[in-house]
Structures are given as structure tokens and as C-alpha cells.
N, C-alpha and C positions, 0 to 999 in steps of 0.2 A: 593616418588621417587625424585632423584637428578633431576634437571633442567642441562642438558650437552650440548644438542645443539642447536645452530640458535641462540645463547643469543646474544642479543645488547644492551652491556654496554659501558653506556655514562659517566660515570665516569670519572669524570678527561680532559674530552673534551671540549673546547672552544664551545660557542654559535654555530660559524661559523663551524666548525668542525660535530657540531650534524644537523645542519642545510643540511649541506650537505650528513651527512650519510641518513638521511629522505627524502631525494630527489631522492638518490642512489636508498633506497629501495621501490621510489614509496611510500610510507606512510603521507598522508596529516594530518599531527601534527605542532604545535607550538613545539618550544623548547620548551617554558615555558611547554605546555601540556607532550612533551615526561618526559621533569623531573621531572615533578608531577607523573609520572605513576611510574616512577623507584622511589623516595625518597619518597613518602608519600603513594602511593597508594601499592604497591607491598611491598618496603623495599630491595628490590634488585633488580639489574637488570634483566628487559625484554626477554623473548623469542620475535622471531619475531612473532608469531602468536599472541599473547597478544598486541606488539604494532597494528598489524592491526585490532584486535579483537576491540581494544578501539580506534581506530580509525575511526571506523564503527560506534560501538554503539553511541561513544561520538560526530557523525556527527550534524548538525542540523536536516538534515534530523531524525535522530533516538531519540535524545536526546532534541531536540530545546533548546540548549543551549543559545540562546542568545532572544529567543522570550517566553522562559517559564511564566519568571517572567510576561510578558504581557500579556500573554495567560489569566492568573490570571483573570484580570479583565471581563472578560464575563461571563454572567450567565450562567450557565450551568445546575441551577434545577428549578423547576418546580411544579404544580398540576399533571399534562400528562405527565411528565419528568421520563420514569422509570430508562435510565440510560443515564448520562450526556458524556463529552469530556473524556473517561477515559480510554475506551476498542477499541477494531479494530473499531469496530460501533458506534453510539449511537442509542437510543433506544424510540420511542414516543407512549404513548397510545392514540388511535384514537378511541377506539370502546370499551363499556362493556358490554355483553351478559348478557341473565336474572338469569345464574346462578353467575354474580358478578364478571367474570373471566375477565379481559381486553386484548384486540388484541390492537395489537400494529405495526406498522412500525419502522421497521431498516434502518438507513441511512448512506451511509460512502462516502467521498469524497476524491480524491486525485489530485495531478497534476503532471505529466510529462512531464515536460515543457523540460528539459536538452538532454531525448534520444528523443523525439519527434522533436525536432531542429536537432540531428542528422541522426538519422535514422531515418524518421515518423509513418509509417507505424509500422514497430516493437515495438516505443517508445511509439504509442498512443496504440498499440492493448495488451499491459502488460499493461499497466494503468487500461484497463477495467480489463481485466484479475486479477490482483490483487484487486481493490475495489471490483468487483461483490465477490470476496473469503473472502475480510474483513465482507462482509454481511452476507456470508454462515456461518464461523463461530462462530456467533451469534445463530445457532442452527434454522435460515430464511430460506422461501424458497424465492428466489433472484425474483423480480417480474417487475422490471422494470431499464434502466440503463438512463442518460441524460448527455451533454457535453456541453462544454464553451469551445470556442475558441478564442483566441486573435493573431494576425498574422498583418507580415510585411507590407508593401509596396504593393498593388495589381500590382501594376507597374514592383515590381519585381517578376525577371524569377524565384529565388528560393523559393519565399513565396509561388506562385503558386507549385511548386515541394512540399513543406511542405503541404501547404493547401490539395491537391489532396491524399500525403501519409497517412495524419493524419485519414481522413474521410474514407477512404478505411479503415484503419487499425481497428478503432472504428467499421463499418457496417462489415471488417471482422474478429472481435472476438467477434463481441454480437450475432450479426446473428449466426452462428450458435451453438452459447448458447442456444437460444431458446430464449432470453429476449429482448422485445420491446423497442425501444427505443422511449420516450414517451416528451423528450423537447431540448433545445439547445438555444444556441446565439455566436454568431459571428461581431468580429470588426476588421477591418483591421486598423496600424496607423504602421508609418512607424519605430515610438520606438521597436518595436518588431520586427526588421526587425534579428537580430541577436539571438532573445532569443524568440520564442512564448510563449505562456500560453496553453496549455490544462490540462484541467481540466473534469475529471469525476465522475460522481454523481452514486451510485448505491442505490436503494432498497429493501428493503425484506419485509418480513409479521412473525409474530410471536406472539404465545399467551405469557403473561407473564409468566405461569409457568413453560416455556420450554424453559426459555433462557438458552443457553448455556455461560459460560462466558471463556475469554482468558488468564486462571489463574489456577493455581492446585487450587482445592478442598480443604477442612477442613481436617487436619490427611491426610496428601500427601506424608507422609515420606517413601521410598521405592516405590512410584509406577512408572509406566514405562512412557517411551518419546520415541512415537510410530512416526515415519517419515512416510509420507503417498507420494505417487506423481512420479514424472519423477524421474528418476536417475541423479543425482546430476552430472552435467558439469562444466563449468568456464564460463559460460554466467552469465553478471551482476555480476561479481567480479570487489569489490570495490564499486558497483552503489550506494549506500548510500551517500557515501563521494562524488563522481561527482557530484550528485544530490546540495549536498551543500557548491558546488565551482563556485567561476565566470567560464564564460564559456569561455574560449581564443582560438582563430579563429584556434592559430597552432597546439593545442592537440584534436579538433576533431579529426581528424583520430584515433589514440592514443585511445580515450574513447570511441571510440564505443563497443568494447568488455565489455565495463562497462551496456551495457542495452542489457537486457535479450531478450530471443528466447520465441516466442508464441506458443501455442499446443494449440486453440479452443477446436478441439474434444475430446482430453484426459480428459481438466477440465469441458466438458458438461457430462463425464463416471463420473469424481470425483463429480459434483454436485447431479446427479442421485443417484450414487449409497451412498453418505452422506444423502440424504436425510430420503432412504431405513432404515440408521442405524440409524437416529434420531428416526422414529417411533420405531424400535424395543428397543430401548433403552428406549424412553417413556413409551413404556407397560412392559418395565420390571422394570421400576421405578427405572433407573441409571441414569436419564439426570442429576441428579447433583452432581451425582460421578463422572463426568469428566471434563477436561478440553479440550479448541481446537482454533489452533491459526494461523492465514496461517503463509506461508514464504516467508515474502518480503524483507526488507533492511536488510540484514545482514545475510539472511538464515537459516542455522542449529544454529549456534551459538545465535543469538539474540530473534530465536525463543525460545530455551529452555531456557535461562538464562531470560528472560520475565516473561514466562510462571512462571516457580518458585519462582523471585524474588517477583515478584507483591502479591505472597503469603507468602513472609518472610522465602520462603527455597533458598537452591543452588539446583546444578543440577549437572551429571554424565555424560558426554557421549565420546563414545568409536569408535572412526576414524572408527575403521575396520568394525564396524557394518552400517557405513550409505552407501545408494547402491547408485553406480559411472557408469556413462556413459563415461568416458572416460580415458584414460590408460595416465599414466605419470604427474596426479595432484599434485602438492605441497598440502600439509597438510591443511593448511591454504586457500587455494583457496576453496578446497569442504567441506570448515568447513563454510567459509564467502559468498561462493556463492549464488546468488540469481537465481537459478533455478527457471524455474515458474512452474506454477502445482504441488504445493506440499503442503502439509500441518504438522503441528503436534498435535497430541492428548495428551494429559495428563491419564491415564490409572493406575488404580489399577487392581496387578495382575493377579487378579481374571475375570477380565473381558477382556483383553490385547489377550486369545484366538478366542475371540467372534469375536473381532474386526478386529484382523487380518485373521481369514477365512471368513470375510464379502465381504471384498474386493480382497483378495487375488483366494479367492477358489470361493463364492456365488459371486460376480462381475469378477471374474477375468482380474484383473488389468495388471499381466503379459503379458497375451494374448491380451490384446487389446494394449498395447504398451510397445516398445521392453526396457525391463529393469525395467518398473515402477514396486511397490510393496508398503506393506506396512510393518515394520518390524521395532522391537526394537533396539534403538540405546542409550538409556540411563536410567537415573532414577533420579529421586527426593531424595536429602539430607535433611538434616535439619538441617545442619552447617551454612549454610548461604555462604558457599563455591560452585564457583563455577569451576571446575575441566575437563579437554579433555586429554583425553591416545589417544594420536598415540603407538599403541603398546606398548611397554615394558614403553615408556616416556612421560609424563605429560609432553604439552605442551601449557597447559594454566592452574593455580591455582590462584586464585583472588576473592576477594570478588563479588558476585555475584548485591551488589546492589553497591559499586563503577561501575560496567561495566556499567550497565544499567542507571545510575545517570549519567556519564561521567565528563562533566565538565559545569558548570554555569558560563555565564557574563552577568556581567550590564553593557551595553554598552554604551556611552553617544549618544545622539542624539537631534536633534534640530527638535522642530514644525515647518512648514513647515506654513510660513505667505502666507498668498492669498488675491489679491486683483482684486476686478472685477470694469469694466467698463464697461458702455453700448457702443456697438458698433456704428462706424456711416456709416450705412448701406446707400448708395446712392436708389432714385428710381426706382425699376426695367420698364425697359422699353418692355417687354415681361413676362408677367406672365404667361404663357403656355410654353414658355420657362422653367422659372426658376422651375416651379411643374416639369416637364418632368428632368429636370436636377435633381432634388431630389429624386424621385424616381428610377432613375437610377443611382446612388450613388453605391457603393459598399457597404455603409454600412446603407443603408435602402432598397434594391433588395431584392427581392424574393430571400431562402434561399431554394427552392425545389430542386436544384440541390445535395443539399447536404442531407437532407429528405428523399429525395426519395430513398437513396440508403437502409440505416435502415429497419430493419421489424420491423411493429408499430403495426401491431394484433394482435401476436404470442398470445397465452396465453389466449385469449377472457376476458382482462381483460377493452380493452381500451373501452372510452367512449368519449372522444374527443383527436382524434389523434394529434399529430406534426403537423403545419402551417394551424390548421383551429379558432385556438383561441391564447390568449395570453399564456396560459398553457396547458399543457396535463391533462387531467383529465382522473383519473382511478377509479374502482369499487372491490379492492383487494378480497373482501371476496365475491364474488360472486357466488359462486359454494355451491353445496348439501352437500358439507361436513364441511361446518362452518355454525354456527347458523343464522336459520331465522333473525331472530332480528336485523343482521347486515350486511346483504346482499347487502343491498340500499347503506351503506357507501361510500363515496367514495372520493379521494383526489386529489388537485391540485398540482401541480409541476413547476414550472419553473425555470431558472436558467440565471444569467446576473453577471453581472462585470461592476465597474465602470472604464471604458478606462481610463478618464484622470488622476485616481491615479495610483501610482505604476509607472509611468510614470517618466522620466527625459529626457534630451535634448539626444537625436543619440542612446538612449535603456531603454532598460525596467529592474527593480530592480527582482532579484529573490525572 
């Protein structure tokens, strides 16, 4: 199919010229990026949906275009290391039963520092919401969540408005998850007065032979790309690319529609009822006929074009088939939207009916909220092409592993020289003083206010809750239905931040 409309070709236009048409259209690209899309990556010019598509993917946030290469150097394997930095999760064996089998802990972390500055509450409670699902789909059941907080100024009026929305936001999308929150730490310094840190931490439990992974399968060619969740809005269009922009005081307003809308309840029905079809998928000896992958930065699009590429296929999918919550979308917007509560499956056809009367008819997902479903929306190629019909017209055709690869820099940068001095502290002339003034510090106080608000039993896993030790410590496999042998197991958590890196004079580095 011809490509006829929405094309933006930059052909023949001045630097200044293309500069300003990508400003026009909202699309956070270098020139140099938009011309590498059209002369070398495509061969012709762009639809607009392709420039946003690869604007997304090729974000940092998606792509770590400028931290890859450094990423490099950390270990990432292991003896216990069953899967490293590669998938939504990674993956630790903790425990091996006397038939030889090892249980294992999922772990995934993320930070929402950009909507959490803007909105808090909203910005922290997607944060959980998307880690706790990067856990799930691991094929985990999600057993425990924990946050890091870095924040402004105590002094100021807004920090306190952030501080109070974040914590609410966090206590109200785990709570009623059902999952304990089991550690935390918190700094105030006045660098983060314009940009906070949140960061959160999720868990799960899994035996090795039931990992699910976030990739098609072996021989993927023709099988389906099953959309699971809410009905697809314009909440969180763009948020990949905000995510990996300085934050500028006068486009707040402007990007809040960049960070997405929470549903607790809906994704406590999607984790129930995922959980439901892991087993029956277990016993019927298909967990590694599929694949499953939430949808976070970039949505539909970078869910499926992942999911394939990461297997050396493309992918299919058909505008009209993905299900819309709202009337008068651009193409491009519920293709790139970050809806939350939703997922996707990778699915041979053969089992594509199981899957969707699991949730659709045996859960029924319509009924419990207006519009979600689960239903086909594409398929797996094996061109290596990655391809979107808005109806009659193909508005995206493009190598499936240029999207996902985007664009790589080495960026120059300089070590950061440090030199310390002992300070020259005068004699204190009250020492009952100065203890009283330490301990009443903002950032050595009692942290119960914030604690307290979390459920830290849910689940009867815990064994030393939130602010009675330096960790939380849990007992995952404790219940009748995992092996004696590894009952007693059980693990520490904690989580901290070094304050003074990352740091610079009046803010904080993203």
C-alpha cells in the first residue's frame, strides 16, 4: 500500500526549517535524528506516525540511547543469576527444592520522577502500577512492592504538596493490590526542589520452569498479538519522550496529559485473573508457547514491535482491531498511548480462543470495567518488517529492529574530580541540644508517618515489617503449596540512594 497521507518530508528543507516543523508537530527529534529516519532508515519520507513512533522508541527512556553503551559494564550474570538486565524483570534463584527444581525472585524497578513532579499522586501510583506488571509478566506472582524517595526543600510549600501526593499515590495503588509494602527511604535536599526521584521497587516469586518470557516464542511466525486491559485513551501520549526531557517550569501544564490515569481495581482483576491462566497454561504444558509483555512507554506500538523484534520477527497490527475509550483519537495517539492496565500476549492460534474466553467470558473483564477486553489486534511476521494499517493505509512500514535499536550516542563527558576536607567543627556547647537537633532533622526523623499509611501484612508473608529493622524481611514460599524444604527461606530488602551523587548546584540530573 502507497503511503498518501500525513507524510512529512523534509526534503530539501533547511536545518532551521525542519527544526521548526518538529516543534510544529510536537515531536521531540534532533534534525540530525529526523534525517536519519527519512535517508537512511526508511529511504523516504516519514508518515507522522512513524516520526512519533521513532520518537518514542528512540527516547532514552525506551532506547537508552546515550547510557547503553554504559550500561555495558555491569554484571549482569551470575551462579543464582537466572536472567540478567534484558527482560521487563530480572530474575534470582533463592531456593532449590529436593526435586532439583529452583524458586526464584523477580525483581523490576523503575522511577517516575517527571509525572510524579507534576502530578504526584497519579505520577507515583503508575509507577507502582507499571513495575508491579513488569513483574507479572514474568509469569510471578507479585509478593511485595518498596520506594525511594528523594524530595525538595522541607521548607518548601510544594515539596510538602509532592511529598504528601507521592505517598498517597504509592499507599493508593499497592493497597489495594493486595501487595505489602515491605521498605523505603527518603531524603530531602533542596537540589530536588524542581525534579524529585521516585523510584519503585516490585517483587514476585517464580519457579524456574515457568518463566514466562517478553518475547515471541521459537517458530512465531503467524501467531497472534492479543491486547489485554482498559480501552486505549490518550492518557500518557508522548510519556516516554517527557520522561527523557529536561523538565522546564513553563511546559508543566502542557505535559501533564503525558502521565497516565491509574485503575488499582481493574489491574488487582488483571493480576487475579493472569494468575488463573498461568496455572491452566502450566497444566496444559503451553507456558512456553507464549509470550507476555505489559504496556508501558510507548503502548501498543512498542509493545508489539519488542515483543517480535527481540525474536528476530516483525509484527502486524490493525488500528481498527485495538479497543478505544474515547471518540475523535488521531491514529497515532492510540497506537503510542500509554494506557495503563493493559497488557500483551504473544499467542499461537491455536490457543488465542483459550485466552481470550479466560478473561473475556471466565473473568469477565467487560463487566467489571466499561470497555476493557481482551482481543486480537495483530500478528507476528517473519520479514523483520514492522507494519500498522489504519484501514485501507499503512501508516507505519519500517524495519522492526531500526524502531526498537533507535538511535545510539557516545556522548563525551568528564569524571567528576572530589576533594574532601575534614571539617572544623567548633565545640559544641550543649550536647543534648545537638542530639535533639539530630534526631529531629528531616532527614533522620521517624519515617512512620509515611509507613503507616501502606499495608505491610497483606499476604502473611511478612516477617519483619517496615521501621522495625533496617530491612524488611520476608518468608515468600511459606504456604502448603510450595515445597517443605523451602518454607523457612526467606529475604532481605532494602532500598537507599546516594543523595549527594546525581546532584548539582539549584537541581538534580535526570
Amino acid at each position: 500500500m502507497a503511503f498518501t497521507k500525513e507524510i512529512v518530508d523534509l526534503a530539501g528543507l533547511s536545518d532551521d526549517a525542519i527544526k521548526t516543523k518538529l516543534v510544529e508537530l510536537n515531536i521531540p527529534l534532533t534534525t540530525e535524528e529526523a534525517l536519519k529516519i527519512q535517508n537512511d532508515m526508511l529511504g523516504r519520507a516519514p508518515s507522522l506516525a512513524e516520526l512519533i513512533l521513532f520518537s518514542i522508541q528512540g527516547s532514552e527512556h525506551c532506547s537508552y540511547k546515550s547510557s547503553r553503551n554504559h550500561l555495558k559494564q555491569f554484571t549482569t550474570e551470575g551462579p543464582d543469576v537466572v536472567l540478567g538486565a534484558k527482560e521487563d524483570a530480572g530474575v534470582v534463584a533463592v531456593a532449590t527444592d529436593n526435586e532439583g527444581h529452583r524458586w526464584c525472585i523477580v525483581m523490576s524497578h523503575e522511577s517516575h520522577n517527571h509525572p510524579s513532579q507534576i502530578v504526584p499522586y497519579e505520577g507515583a501510583a503508575t509507577g507502582v502500577g507499571g513495575n508491579v506488571r513488569d513483574v507479572l509478566c514474568m509469569g510471578a506472582e507479585v509478593i511485595a512492592i518498596a520506594d525511594s524517595f528523594r524530595f525538595g526543600s522541607i521548607k518548601n510549600n510544594k515539596t510538602k504538596w509532592i511529598h504528601d501526593g507521592v505517598v498517597a499515590g504509592v499507599a493508593g495503588y499497592g493497597n489495594p493490590l493486595g501487595i505489602p509494602n515491605i521498605g523505603g527511604d527518603l531524603y530531602y535536599h533542596d537540589g530536588y526542589n524542581e525534579n524529585c526521584l521516585v523510584t519503585l521497587v516490585s517483587l514476585g516469586i517464580v519457579i524456574e520452569d515457568d518463566i514466562i518470557h517478553s518475547y515471541a516464542p521459537k517458530n512465531a511466525d503467524g501467531y497472534d498479538l492479543i491486547l489485554l486491559g482498559k480501552p486505549t485513551d490518550n492518557s500518557g501520549f508522548g510519556g516516554a519522550s517527557f520522561a527523557s526531557l529536561e523538565l522546564e517550569e513553563e511546559k508543566k501544564e502542557q505535559n501533564k496529559g503525558a502521565v497516565q490515569e491509574p485503575n488499582a481495581f481493574l489491574e488487582r482483576h488483571l493480576l487475579k485473573s493472569s494468575y488463573a491462566l498461568f496455572d491452566i497454561l502450566k497444566e496444559k504444558g503451553l507456558i512456553n508457547n507464549i509470550g507476555f509483555k505489559d504496556l508501558g512507554a510507548g503502548g501498543v506500538a512498542c509493545a508489539s514491535v519488542e515483543l517480535a523484534e527481540t525474536s528476530g520477527y516483525g509484527a502486524e497490527v490493525w488500528m481498527d482491531k485495538i479497543h478505544i475509550g474515547m471518540d475523535g483519537l488521531h491514529p497515532s495517539v492510540y497506537l503510542c498511548s500509554e494506557t495503563q492496565e493493559r497488557f500483551m500476549w504473544v499467542s499461537p492460534p491455536e490457543i488465542t480462543p483459550l485466552i481470550l474466553d479466560h478473561y473475556n467470558k471466565v473473568f469477565d473483564l467487560p463487566g467489571v470495567s466499561t470497555g476493557a477486553r481482551a482481543s486480537v489486534v495483530g500478528k507476528i511476521r517473519n520479514d523483520g518488517q514492522y507494519i500498522v494499517h489504519n484501514g485501507d493505509e499503512e501508516i507505519v512500514n519500517a524495519k522492526a529492529k531500526e524502531v526498537t535499536e533507535g538511535f545510539l550516542y557516545s556522548r563525551p563527558y568528564e569524571t567528576r574530580e572530589t576533594t574532601f576536607t575534614e571539617p572544623d567543627i567548633p565545640e559544641p556547647s550543649d550536647y543534648n541540644q545537638v542530639l535533639l537537633d539530630i534526631l529531629s532533622h528531616e532527614n533522620m526523623a521517624s519515617r512512620e508517618p509515611i509507613f503507616e499509611q501502606y499495608d505491610k501484612q497483606v499476604q502473611g508473608r511478612i516477617h519483619t515489617e517496615t521501621g522495625l529493622a533496617d530491612s524488611g524481611v520476608m518468608v515468600p514460599f511459606n504456604s502448603e503449596k510450595y515445597p517443605e524444604e523451602i518454607r523457612n527461606i526467606g529475604i532481605a530488602l532494602s532500598t537507599d540512594h546516594n543523595p549527594r551523587y546525581g546532584l548539582k548546584i539549584g537541581r538534580a540530573h535526570v
